[in-house]
C-alpha positions in Angstrom: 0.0 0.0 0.0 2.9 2.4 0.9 4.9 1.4 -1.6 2.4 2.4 -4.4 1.7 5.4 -2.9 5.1 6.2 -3.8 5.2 5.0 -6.8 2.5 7.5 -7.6 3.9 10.4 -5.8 7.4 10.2 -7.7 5.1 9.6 -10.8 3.0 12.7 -10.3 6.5 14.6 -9.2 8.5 13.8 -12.1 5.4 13.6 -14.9 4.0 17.5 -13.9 6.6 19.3 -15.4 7.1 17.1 -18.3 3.4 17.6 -19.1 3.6 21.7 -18.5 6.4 21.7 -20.9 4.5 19.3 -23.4 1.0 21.6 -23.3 3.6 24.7 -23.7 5.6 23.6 -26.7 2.4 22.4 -28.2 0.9 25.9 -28.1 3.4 27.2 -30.4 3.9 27.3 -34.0 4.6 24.2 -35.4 6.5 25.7 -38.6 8.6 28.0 -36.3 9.0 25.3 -33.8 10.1 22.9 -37.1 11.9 25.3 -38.9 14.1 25.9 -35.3 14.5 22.0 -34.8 15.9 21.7 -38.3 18.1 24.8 -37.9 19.6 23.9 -34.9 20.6 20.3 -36.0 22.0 21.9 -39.0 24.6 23.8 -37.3 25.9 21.1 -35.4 28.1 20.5 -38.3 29.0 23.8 -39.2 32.0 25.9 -38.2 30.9 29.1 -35.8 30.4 31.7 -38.7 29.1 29.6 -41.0 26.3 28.6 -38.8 25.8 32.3 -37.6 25.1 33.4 -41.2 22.6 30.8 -41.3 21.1 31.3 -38.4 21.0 35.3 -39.3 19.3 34.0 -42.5 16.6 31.5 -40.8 15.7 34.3 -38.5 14.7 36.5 -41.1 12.7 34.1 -42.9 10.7 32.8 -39.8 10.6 36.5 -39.2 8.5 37.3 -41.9 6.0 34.3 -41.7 2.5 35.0 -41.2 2.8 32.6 -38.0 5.6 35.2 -36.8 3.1 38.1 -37.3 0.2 36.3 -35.7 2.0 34.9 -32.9 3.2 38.9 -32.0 -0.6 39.9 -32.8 -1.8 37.6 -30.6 0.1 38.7 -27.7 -0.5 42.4 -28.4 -4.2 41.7 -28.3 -3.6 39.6 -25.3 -5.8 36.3 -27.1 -4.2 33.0 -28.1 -2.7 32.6 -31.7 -4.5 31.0 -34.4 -1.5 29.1 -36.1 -1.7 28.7 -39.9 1.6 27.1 -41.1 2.8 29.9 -43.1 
């Protein structure tokens, strides 16, 4: 009896956070939150100034999306964004 009780204390300690992270990241742009995956792994393999220049670059493309511009909408006007994958 005890020893299940633990088991689903430690559960509920450990799964809380992951779950407040997972609602979080889902609440964001998928393309920005793709295109940011992609870019990251990409500069793994790239010398310093090569990967700043493409980092400089992917900023200002997910910089202009219309997901960019909604997401900065959305917190001016205080609402939740309405993601459209562009």
């Amino acid at each position: 009896m005890i020893q299940s009780w633990i088991v689903r204390k430690s559960l509920a300690v450990y799964a809380s956070p992951l779950v407040l992270r997972a609602s979080g990241l889902a609440s964001k742009s998928p393309l920005i939150l793709g295109m940011g995956k992609r870019s990251f792994y990409r500069t793994l393999e790239m010398q310093p100034d090569a990967a700043l220049d493409y980092l400089q670059t992917m900023l200002t493309i997910t910089s202009s999306s219309e997901d960019s511009a909604e997401g900065i909408a959305a917190f001016v006007e205080k609402r939740s964004p309405h993601w459209r994958g562009r």
